[in-house]
N, C-alpha and C positions, 0 to 999 in steps of 0.2 A: 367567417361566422363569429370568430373570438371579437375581434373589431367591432361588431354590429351589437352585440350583446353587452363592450364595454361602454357603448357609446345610448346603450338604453342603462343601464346602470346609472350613468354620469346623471341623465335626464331624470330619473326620479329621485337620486337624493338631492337633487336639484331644488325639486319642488317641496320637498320633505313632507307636511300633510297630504296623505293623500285622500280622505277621508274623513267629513265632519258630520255629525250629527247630533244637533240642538234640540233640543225639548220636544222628541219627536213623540207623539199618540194617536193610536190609530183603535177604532171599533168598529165591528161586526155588529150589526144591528142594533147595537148602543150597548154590547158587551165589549168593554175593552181587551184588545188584544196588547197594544204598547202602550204605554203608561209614563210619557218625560221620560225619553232614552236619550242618554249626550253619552258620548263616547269619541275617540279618532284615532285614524289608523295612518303611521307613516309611514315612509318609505322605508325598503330593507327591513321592515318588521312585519313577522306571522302575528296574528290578533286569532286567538282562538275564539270563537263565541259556544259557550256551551251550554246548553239546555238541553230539559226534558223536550218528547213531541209535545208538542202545545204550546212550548213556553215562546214562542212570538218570536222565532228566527226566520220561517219561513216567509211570515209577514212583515220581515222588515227589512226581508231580501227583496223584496217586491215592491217595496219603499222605494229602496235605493236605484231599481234598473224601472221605476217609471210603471212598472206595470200594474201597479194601484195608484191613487195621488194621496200627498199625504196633506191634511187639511191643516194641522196641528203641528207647528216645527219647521226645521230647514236640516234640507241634505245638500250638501256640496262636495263636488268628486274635483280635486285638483284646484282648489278653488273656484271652481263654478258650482252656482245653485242649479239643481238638477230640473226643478220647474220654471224656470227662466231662461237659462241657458243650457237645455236640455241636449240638443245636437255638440256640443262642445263637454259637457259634464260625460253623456254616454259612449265620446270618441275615446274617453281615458280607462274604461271598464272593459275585463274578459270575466265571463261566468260561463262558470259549468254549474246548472239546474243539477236537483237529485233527478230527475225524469227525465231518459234522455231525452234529445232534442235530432240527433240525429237521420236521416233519411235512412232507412234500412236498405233501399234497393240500389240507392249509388253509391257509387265504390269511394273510399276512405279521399281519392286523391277531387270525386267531384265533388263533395260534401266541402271541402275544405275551400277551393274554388271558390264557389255559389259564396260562402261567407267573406271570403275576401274581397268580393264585387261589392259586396252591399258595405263595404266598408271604402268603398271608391280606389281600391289596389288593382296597379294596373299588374297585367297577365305575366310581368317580367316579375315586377315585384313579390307578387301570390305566388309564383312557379319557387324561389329565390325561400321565400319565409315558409311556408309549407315544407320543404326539404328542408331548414333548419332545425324546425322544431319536430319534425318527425322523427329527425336522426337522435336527436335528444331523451325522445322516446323510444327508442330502438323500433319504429316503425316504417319506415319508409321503403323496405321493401315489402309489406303488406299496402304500399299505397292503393293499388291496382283492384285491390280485394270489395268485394261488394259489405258495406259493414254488416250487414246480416250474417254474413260468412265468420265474425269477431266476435270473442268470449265476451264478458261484462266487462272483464279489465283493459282489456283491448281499446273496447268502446269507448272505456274512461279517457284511456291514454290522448284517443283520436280528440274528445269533445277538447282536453286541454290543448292539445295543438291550436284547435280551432279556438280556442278563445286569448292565444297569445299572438295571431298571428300579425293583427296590427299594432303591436307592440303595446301594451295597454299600462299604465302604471300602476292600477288594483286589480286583482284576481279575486271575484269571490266566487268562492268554493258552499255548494248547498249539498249539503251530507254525499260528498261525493264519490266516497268508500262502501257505503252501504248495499250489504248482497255480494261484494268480492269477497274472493278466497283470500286467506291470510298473506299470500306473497302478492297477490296485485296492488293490495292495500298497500301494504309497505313500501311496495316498491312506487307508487304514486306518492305516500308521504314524505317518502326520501327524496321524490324529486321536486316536489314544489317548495319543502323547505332548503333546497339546494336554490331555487328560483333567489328566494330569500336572502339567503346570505354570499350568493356569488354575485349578483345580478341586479339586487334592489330592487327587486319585485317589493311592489306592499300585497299584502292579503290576508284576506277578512276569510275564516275556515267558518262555517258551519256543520256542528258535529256533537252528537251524545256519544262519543267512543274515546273517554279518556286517553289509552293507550297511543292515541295520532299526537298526541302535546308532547314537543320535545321544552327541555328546560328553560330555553331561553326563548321561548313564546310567552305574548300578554295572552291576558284570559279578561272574556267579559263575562261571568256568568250569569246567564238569564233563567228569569222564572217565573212562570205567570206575568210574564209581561213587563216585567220590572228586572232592572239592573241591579243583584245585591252585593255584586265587588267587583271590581276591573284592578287587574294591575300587570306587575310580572307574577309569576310560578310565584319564588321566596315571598312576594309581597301576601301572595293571598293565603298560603300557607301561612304566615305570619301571624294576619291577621283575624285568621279563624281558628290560631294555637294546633295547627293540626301536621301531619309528616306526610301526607299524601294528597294529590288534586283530588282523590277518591272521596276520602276522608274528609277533605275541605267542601265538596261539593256536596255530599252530607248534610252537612252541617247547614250549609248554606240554603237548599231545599228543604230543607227540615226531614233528612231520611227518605223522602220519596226517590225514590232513583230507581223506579221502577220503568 
């Protein structure tokens, strides 16, 4: 397993960008929701995106995995544009939705399966990655379990299994704490920023829960559809003269942080 994992590590600092986004805008009925969003996200780095609901995360997660088209800009995952070489840009991406996705009546070990098929992993392979990333999760003796039978953290744990299993070099994450108790949370944020710094995962976080940023994550803070700082923690702090992401984000919103 150490092997397999240093050898996906190797491959994305490899590639180093693993995500670009140029002049992207996107509108709902000719009310803008993104507004010229550039941003990128490399390897071996967490990229927090923080906004209000509304402020145009969700729409630009849906950007990124194809499920809107963006008329306005260019996405490229690993260096492929995700509208031109879409089968090739979506083999390099794992997401966990805030909604599950999950089948509630099959058990943790078919859910994982079925995903591995549609990703062309043959039966040795999925049998092989499924029990890596389960154990990771402290899951794999719950494989058996029907996921209906699984709390909300639980669930969480499972959908990340599922979205690492093809080894992917971006993980986005769409408010994917939201509704757990304070220890599943955590204990999900300790592990995908372990992804991060052991592993060279990149990952793109979407979240309005300050308290998930550890210090040495970038921030893009969104708002109303516009980008009004991206940097590191110290930079944005910095830049907004303030001693807390709280405080910075504030500022940043204009107080709304509701």
């Amino acid at each position: 397993m150490g092997n397999n994992f240093k050898t996906m590590k190797a491959k994305n600092i490899t590639e180093g960008v693993s995500l670009e986004v140029e002049g992207v805008s996107f509108s709902y009925n000719g009310k803008k929701a993104l507004n010229n969003v550039n941003f990128s996200v490399n390897s071996a780095e967490c990229t927090i995106l923080l906004g209000l609901n509304g402020a145009g995360k969700s729409t630009l997660f849906s950007l990124i995995t194809r499920l809107y088209d963006s008329p306005v800009g260019k996405i490229k995952l690993c260096g492929f544009d995700v509208k031109r070489q879409t089968q090739q840009a979506l083999s390099k991406l794992g997401v966990v939705f805030q909604q599950t996705t999950l089948d509630l009546d099959l058990t943790v070990m078919q859910n994982l399966r079925y995903h591995a098929a549609l990703h062309g992993m043959s039966r040795k392979q999925a049998n092989l990655s499924i029990q890596q990333e389960l154990e990771r999760l402290s899951m794999y003796d719950r494989r058996l379990e029907t996921v209906r039978q699984l709390n909300g953290g639980h669930k969480r744990r499972v959908e990340i299994a599922r979205a690492l299993l093809h080894k992917p070099s971006l993980l986005l994450l769409d408010e994917p704490t939201v509704g757990l108790d304070v220890s599943s949370r955590q204990s999900i944020v300790e592990h995908v920023h372990q992804l991060v710094s052991e592993h060279g995962l990149a990952v793109l976080w979407a979240t309005h829960l300050i308290d998930e940023i550890y210090p040495d994550d970038r921030l893009i803070i969104l708002h109303k559809g516009q980008i009004k700082l991206k940097g590191s923690v110290d930079n944005v702090l910095n830049q907004t003269t303030t001693t807390s992401i709280n405080d910075a984000f504030k500022v940043l919103t204009q107080g709304e942080n509701g």
